[in-house]
C-alpha positions as CSV (number, residue, x, y, z in Angstrom):
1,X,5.9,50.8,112.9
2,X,7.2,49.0,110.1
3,X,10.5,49.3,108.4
4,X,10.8,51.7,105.5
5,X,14.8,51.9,105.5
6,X,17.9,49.9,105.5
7,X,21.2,51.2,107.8
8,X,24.4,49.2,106.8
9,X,27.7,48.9,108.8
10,X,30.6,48.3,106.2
11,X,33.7,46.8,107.9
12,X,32.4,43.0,108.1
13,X,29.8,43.5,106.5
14,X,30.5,44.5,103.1
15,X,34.0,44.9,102.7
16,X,36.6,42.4,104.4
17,X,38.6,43.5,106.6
18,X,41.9,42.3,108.1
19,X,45.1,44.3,109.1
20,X,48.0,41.5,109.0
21,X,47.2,41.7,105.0
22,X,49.3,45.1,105.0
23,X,52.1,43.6,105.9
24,X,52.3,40.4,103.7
25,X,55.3,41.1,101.7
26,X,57.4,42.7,104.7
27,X,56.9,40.1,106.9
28,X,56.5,36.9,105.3
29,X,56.0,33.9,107.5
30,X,52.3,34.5,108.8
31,X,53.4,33.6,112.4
32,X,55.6,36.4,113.1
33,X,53.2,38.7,110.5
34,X,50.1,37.4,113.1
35,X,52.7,37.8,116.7
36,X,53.1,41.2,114.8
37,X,49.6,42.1,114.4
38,X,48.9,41.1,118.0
39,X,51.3,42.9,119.7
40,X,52.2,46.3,118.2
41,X,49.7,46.9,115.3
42,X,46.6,45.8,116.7
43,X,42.6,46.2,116.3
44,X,42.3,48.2,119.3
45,X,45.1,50.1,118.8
46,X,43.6,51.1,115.3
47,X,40.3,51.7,116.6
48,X,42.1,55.6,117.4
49,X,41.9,56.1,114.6
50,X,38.3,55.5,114.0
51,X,38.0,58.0,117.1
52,X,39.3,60.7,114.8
53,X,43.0,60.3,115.3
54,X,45.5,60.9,112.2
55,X,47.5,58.8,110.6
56,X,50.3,60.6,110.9
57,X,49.8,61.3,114.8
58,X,49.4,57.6,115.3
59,X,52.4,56.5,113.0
60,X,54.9,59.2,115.0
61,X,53.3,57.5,118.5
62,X,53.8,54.1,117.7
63,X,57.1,54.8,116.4
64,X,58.5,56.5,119.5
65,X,57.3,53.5,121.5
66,X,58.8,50.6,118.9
67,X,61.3,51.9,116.9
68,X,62.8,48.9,116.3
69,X,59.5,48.4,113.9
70,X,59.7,52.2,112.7
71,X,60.0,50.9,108.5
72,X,56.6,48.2,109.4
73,X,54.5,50.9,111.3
74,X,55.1,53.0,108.6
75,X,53.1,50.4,106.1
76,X,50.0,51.2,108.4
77,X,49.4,53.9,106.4
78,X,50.8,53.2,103.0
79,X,49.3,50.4,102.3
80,X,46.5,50.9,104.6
81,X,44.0,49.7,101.8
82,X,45.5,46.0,101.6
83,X,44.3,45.8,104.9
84,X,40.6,45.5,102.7
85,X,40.8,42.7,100.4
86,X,37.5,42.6,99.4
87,X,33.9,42.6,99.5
88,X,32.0,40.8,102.0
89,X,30.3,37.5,99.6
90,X,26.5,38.3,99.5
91,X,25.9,41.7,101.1
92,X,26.0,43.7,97.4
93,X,23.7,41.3,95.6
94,X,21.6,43.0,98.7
95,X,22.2,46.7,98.3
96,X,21.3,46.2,94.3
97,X,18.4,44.9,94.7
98,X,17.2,46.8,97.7
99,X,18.2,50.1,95.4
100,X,16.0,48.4,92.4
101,X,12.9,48.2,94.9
102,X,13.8,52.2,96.0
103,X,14.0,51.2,99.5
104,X,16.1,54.1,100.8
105,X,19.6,52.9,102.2
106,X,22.1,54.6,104.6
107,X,25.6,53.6,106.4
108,X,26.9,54.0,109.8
109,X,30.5,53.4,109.8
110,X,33.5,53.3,112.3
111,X,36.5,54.8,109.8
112,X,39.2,57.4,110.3
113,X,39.3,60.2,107.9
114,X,42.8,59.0,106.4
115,X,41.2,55.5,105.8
116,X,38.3,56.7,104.3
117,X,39.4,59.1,102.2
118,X,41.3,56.2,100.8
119,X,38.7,53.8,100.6
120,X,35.9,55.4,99.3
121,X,36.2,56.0,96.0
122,X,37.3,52.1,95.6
123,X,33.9,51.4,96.6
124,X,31.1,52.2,94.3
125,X,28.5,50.1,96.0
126,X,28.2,53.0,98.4
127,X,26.8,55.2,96.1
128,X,23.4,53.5,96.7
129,X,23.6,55.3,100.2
130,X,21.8,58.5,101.1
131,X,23.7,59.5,103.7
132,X,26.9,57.7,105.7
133,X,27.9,58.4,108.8
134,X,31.8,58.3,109.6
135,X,33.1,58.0,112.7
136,X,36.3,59.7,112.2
137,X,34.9,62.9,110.7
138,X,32.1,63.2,113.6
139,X,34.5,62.1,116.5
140,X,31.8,59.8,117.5
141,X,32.0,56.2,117.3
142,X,29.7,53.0,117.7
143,X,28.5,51.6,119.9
144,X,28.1,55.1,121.3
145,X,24.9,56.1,121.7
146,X,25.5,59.8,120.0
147,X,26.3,58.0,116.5
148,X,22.9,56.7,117.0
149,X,21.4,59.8,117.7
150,X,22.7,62.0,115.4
151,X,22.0,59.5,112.8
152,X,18.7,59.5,113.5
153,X,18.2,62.8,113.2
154,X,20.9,63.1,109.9
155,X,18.3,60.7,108.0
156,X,15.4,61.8,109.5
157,X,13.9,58.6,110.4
158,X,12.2,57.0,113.8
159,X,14.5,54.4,114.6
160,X,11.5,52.0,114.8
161,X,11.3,52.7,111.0
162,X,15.0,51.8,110.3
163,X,16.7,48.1,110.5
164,X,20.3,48.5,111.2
165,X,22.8,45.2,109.8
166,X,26.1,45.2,111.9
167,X,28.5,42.4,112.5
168,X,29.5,43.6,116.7
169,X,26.9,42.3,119.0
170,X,28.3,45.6,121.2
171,X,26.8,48.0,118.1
172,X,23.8,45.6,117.6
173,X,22.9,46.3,121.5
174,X,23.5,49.9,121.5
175,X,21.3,50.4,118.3
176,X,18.4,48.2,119.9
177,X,18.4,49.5,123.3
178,X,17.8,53.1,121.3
179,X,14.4,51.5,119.7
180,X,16.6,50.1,116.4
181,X,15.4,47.3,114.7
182,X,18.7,45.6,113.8
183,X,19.7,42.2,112.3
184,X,23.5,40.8,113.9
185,X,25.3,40.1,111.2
186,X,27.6,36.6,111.2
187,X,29.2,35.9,107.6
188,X,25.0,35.1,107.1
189,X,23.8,36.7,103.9
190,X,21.0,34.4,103.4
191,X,19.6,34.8,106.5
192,X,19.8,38.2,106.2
193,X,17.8,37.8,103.0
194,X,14.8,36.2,104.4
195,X,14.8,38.5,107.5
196,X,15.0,41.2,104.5
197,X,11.8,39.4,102.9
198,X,9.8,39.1,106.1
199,X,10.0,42.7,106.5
200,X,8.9,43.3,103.4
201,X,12.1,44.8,101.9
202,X,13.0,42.1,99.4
């Protein structure tokens, strides 16, 4: 079957993303802000949140367990959108002209509700999506195989039919072993472009 629709992650993909950039200012020298990061404020730690888990729930938490860090943690949510600079170089020039050629495009995201409801509207490119998944608000998260599913069926495509960009070789696996086609995404928006051409897309 050929492939009639596009399926985008968005962290890595088309916006940056980095969590030491929320604390710039209140921790200045970028070894101690990076030691920070590392220890208490981490990616996995975050990734709760993606799960569905508040903010709020996951500030009080971390506080009771380092409350020597209580006025930091409390950045986490603040300033939560520092902690995406930017869009990724390349990927937009890609959704545009995708949209221009009508080829129907759709998002599968790992985001907590908080985040998101931040982040969204900062984000027009993402109105050239028909449908986005979000972690958070579905308490499902890649590479899960019931994000997969109930994309599928939320777009209404075969999987076969749908090519899936992610940067996480653990989300890229997932989606393929569900009959995906997929593309692994590494900082590589002009390979992306030819595979995009090849299939007929671009």
């Amino acid at each position: 079957m050929s492939v009639e629709a596009v399926v985008w992650d968005i962290g890595r993909v088309l916006v940056e993303f980095d969590l030491s950039r929320i604390y710039r200012d209140a921790i200045p020298d970028a070894e101690e802000r990076a030691r920070f990061v590392a220890e208490v404020m981490t990616e996995d730690w975050h990734a709760q949140h993606d799960e569905g888990i508040s903010f709020a729930a996951m500030v009080a938490a971390r506080t009771a367990e380092y409350p020597q860090h209580a006025m930091r943690i409390a950045l986490y949510a603040s300033h939560w959108l520092d902690s995406l600079p930017g869009p990724v170089i390349g990927t937009h020039e890609l959704i545009a002209r995708l949209a221009a050629r009508g080829v129907p495009q759709y998002a599968i995201t790992n985001f907590g509700v908080d985040a998101w409801e931040m982040f969204r509207p900062t984000f027009p490119i993402l109105d050239h999506m028909r449908d986005i998944v979000v972690s958070g608000t579905e308490r499902l998260i890649k590479p899960d195989r019931a994000i997969f599913d109930l994309a599928e069926a939320r777009f209404g495509r075969a999987p076969q039919t749908m090519l899936f960009i992610d940067d996480s070789a653990a989300n890229i696996a997932s989606a393929k072993a569900l009959g995906w086609q997929v593309h692994h995404f590494v900082r590589d928006p002009d390979v992306l472009e030819a595979r995009l051409k090849a299939l007929g897309l671009l």
